[in-house]
C-alpha positions in Angstrom: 74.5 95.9 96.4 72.4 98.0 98.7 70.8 101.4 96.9 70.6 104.7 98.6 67.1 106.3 98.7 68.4 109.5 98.1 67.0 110.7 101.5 68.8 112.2 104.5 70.8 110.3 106.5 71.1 111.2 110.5 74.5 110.4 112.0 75.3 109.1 115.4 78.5 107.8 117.0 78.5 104.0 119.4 80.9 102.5 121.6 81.7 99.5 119.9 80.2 97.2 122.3 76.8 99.1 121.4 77.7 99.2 117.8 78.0 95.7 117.5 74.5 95.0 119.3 72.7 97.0 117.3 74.8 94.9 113.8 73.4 91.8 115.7 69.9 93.3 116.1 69.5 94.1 112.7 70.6 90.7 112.2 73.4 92.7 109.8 71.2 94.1 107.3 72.5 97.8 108.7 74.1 99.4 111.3 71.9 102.2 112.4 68.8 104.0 112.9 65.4 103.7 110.6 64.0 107.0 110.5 59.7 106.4 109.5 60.7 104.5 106.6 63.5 107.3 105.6 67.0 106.0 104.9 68.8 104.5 107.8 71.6 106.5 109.6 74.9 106.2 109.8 77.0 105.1 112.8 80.8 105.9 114.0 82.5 103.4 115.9 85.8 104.6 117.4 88.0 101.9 118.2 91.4 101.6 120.5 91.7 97.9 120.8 92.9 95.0 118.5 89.8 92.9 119.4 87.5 96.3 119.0 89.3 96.7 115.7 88.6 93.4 114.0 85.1 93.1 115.5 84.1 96.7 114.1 85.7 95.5 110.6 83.5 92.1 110.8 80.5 94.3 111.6 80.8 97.0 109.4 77.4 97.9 106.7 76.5 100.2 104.7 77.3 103.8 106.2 79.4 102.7 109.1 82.8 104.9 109.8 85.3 103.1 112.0 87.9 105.5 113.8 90.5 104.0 114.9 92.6 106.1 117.7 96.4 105.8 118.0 98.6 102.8 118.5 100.0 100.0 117.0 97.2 96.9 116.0 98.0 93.2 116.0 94.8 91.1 114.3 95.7 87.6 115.0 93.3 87.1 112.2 93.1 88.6 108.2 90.8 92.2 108.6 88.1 91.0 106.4 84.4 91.8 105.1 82.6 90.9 102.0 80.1 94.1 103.5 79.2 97.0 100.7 78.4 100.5 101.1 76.8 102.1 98.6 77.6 105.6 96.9 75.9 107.8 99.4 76.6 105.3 102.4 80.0 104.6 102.5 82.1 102.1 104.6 85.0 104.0 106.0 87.9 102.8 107.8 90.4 105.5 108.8 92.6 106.8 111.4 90.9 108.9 114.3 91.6 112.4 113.7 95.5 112.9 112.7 96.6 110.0 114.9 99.4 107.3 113.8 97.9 103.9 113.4 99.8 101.1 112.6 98.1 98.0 111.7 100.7 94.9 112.3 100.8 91.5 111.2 103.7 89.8 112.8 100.7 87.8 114.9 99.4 86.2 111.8 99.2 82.6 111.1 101.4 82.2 107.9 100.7 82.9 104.5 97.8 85.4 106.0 96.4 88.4 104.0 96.5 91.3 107.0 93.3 92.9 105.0 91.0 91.8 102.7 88.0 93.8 101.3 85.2 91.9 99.1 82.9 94.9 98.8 82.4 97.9 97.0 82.2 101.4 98.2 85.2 101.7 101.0 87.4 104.5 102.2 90.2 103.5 103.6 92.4 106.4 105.0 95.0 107.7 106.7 96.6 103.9 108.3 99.7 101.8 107.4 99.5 97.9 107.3 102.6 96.6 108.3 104.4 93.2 108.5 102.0 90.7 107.2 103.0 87.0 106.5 101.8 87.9 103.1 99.8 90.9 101.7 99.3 93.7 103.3 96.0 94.9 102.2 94.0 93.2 99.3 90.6 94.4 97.5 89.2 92.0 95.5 86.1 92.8 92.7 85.4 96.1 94.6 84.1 98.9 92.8 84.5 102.5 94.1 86.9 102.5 96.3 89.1 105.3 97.5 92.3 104.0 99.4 94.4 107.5 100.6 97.1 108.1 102.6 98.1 104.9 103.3 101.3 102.4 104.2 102.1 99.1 102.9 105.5 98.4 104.5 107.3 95.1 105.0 104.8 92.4 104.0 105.5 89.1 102.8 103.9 90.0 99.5 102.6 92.8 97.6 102.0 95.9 99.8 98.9 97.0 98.0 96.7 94.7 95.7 93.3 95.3 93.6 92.4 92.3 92.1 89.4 90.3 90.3 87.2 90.9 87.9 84.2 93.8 88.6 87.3 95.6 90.2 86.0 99.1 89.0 86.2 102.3 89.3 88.4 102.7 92.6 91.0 104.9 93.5 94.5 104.7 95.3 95.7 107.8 96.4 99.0 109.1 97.9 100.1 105.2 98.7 103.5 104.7 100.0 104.7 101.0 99.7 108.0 100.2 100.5 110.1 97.0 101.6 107.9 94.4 100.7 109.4 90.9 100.1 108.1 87.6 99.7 110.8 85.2 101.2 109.5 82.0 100.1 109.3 83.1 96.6 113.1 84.6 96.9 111.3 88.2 96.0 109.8 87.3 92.9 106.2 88.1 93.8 106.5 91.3 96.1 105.5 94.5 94.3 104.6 98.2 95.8 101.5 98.0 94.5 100.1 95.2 92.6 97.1 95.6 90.0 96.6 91.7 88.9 94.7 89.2 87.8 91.2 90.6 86.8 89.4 93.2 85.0 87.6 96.5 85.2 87.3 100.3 84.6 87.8 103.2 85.7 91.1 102.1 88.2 93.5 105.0 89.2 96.9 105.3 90.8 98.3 108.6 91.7 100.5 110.0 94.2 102.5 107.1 95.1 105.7 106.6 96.5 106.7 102.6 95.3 110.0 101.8 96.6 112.8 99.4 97.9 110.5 96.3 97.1 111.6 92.7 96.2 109.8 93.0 92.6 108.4 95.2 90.7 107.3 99.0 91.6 103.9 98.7 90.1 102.7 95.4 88.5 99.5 95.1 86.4 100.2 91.3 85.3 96.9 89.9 83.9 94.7 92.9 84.5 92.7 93.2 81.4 91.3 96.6 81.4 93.2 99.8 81.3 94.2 101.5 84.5 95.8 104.9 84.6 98.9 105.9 86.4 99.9 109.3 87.2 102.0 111.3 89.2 104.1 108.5 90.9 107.4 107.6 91.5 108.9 103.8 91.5 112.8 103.4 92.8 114.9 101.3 94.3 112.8 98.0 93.2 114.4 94.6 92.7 117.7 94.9 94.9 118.4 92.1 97.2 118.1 93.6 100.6 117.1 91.0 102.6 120.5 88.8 102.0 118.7 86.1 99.6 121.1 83.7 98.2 118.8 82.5 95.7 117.2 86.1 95.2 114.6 85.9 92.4 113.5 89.8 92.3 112.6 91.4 88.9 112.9 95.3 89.9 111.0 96.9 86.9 109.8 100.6 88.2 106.2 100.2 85.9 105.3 96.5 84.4 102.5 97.3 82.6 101.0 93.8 82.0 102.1 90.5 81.0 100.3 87.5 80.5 98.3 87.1 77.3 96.2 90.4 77.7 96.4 92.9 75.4 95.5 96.5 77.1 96.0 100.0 76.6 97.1 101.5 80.0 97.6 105.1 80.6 100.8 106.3 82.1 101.2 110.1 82.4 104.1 111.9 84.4 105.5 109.4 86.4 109.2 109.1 87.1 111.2 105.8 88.2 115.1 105.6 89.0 117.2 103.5 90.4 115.5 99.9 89.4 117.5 96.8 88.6 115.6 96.3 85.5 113.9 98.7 82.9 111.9 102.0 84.1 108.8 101.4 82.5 108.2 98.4 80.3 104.9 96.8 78.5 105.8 93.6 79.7 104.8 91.4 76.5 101.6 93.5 76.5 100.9 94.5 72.5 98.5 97.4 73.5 98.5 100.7 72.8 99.7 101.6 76.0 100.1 105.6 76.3 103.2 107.0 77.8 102.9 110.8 77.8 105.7 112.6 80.3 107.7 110.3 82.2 110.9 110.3 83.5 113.5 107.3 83.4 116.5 107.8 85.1 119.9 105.4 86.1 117.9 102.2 86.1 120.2 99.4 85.1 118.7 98.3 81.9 116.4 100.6 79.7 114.4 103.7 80.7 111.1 102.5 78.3 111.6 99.4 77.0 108.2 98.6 74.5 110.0 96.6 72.0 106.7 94.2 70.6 103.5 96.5 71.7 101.6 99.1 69.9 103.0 101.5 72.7 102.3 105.5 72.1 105.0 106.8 73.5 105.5 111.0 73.9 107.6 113.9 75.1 109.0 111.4 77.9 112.7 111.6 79.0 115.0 108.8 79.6 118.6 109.8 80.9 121.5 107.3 82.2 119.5 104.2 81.6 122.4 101.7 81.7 120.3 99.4 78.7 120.1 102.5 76.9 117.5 105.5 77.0 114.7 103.5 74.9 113.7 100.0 73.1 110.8 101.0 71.3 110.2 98.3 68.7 108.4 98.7 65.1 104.9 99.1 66.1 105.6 101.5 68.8 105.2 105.1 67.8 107.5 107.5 69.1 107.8 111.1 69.4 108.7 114.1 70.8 111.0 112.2 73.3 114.1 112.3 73.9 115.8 109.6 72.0 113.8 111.3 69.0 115.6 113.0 66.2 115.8 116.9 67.5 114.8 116.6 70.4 116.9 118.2 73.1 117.7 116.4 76.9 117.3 119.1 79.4 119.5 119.2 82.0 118.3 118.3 85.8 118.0 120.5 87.9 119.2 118.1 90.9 119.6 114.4 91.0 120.2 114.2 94.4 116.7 112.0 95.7 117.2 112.9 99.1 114.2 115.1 99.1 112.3 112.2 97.5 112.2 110.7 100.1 110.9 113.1 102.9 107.4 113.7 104.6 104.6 114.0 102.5 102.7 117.5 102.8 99.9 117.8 105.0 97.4 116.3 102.8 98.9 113.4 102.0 100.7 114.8 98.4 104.3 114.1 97.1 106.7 115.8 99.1 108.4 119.3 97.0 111.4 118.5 95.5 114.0 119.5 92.4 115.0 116.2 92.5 114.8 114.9 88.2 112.8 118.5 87.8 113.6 120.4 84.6 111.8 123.4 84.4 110.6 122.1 81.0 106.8 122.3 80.3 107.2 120.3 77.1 109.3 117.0 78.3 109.7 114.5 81.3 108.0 114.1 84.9 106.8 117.0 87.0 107.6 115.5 89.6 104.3 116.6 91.5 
């Protein structure tokens, strides 16, 4: 991984034809200017073509910022780049301005990743991935990411996916993933966002929307370090909607593990409704997972179900769970919840999820709603 000299870095902006000269003049050590020995600068490549697009990805080093302008993208090959930016010379990929990107896979060969990052310091921004033969966007081992604003829509796998070990430190922001499905697995392996299969610190999901997908809303099967969740909302997951006879889709809102790891994960005013299986459960996972604020509502089986782990659950509220409000099990502690001893259920103030549902706000946040809102400052999901 590359260092930053602490020095100033000068900016300029390339065509991409130009950009990718100068990459092939450095003979892709770094895109940019050397400045007497001073750090080199950064470039900006604005892109409007599929071909520009995937060369500018390929291309990319430390401190390059790739724009792309409106339209809808069709790679006929997976996005990918094992490049690293460093903390002071980011690799940015994002949409030009406030313009609607749409980055499409329905070209790919099959079983094709649409992205794949193997490096460490991106920021991804501000695009959807859409209809990929397989994932949608994958980072593997990458450390410091920031992924906001983005779509994972109708892939053939998980929408969204961190994954291997050295995955630290990065952050998904404001991520709606919605309608994935993996057809030749009958839905089994399709999750909103999928956290799997590695290790590292410092991981954080907030502000997502995980919804309507084949599997699970949020799946951290295998991961072996603890990731926090917050302020995010899984619904809908596991329902056949794709007309699967031999359907195989789980639908848990929050699977927090699974697989021989034992992890504490941190899970703090989230809210998921409307799954086929339990709102939020460990998963097998006998860590002190802790549960502080949530909301379960109308998921067919239970709202927490943590019936072998050392879960810590607190002041969370489980309503119209179909399997029953909780299954915590002997080495769980429990308290201030609603299925404790004296502790009220405030009413809703809507459960209409309508609202849920709509635009985010300008910046990329949850959209305002009532929806599964209480007015309570002591029990369940803000809902924020």
């Amino acid at each position: 991984m590359r260092q930053s000299t602490g020095r100033h870095r000068r900016t300029r902006t390339l065509s991409i034809a130009a950009a990718v000269a100068v990459a092939a003049g450095a003979g892709g050590v770094y895109l940019g200017l050397s400045n007497g020995g001073a750090q080199a600068a950064s470039t900006t490549v604005t892109v409007s073509t599929t071909a520009q697009l995937e060369s500018a990805v390929k291309s990319a080093t430390a401190g390059t910022v790739i724009q792309v302008r409106a339209g809808t993208y069709h790679p006929t090959a997976t996005l990918k780049s094992t490049a690293n930016g460093t903390s002071s010379a980011r690799i940015t990929l994002r949409a030009y301005g406030g313009e609607k990107v749409r980055i499409d896979g329905s070209k790919l060969p099959d079983g094709s990743w649409l992205a794949g990052i193997y490096g460490d310091y991106w920021t991804v921004s501000d695009l959807t991935f859409q209809n990929s033969p397989a994932q949608g966007f994958v980072a593997t081992s990458s450390a410091g990411g920031i992924f906001k604003n983005l779509v994972t829509a109708r892939n053939g796998d998980s929408g969204f996916t961190l994954r291997g070990d050295g995955t630290t430190n990065n952050l998904v922001q404001n991520l709606d993933s919605y309608g994935n499905y993996d057809p030749d697995g009958h839905g089994q392996n399709a999750d909103g966002i999928a956290i799997k299969f590695g290790s590292g610190t410092g991981n954080k999901v907030t502000g997502a929307r995980l919804y309507n997908n084949s599997d699970d809303g949020l799946d951290l099967w295998q991961f072996s370090s603890p990731v926090t969740i917050e302020h995010s909302w899984a619904f809908g997951n596991g329902e056949n909607r794709w007309n699967d006879s031999a359907f195989e889709g789980n639908g848990n809102g929050y699977k927090l593990g699974g697989g021989g790891v034992t992890v504490a994960h941190v899970v703090n005013s989230n809210a998921a409704w409307d799954n086929t299986l339990n709102g939020f459960t460990e998963n097998s996972n006998p860590g002190a997972i802790v549960l502080n604020r949530n909301t379960a509502y109308a998921n067919a089986e239970a709202g927490f179900f943590f019936a072998t782990g050392k879960a810590r659950l607190a002041r969370n509220l489980a309503v119209g769970n179909k399997g029953g409000l909780s299954k915590p099990g002997s080495s769980a502690v429990s308290a201030a919840n609603n299925w404790d001893g004296g502790v009220p259920t405030p009413p809703f103030r809507s459960t209409d999820a309508t609202t849920a549902y709509g635009a985010r706000t300008a910046d990329g946040s949850l959209p305002a709603t009532t929806f599964l809102t209480t007015g309570s400052t002591a029990i369940g999901a803000t809902m924020n």
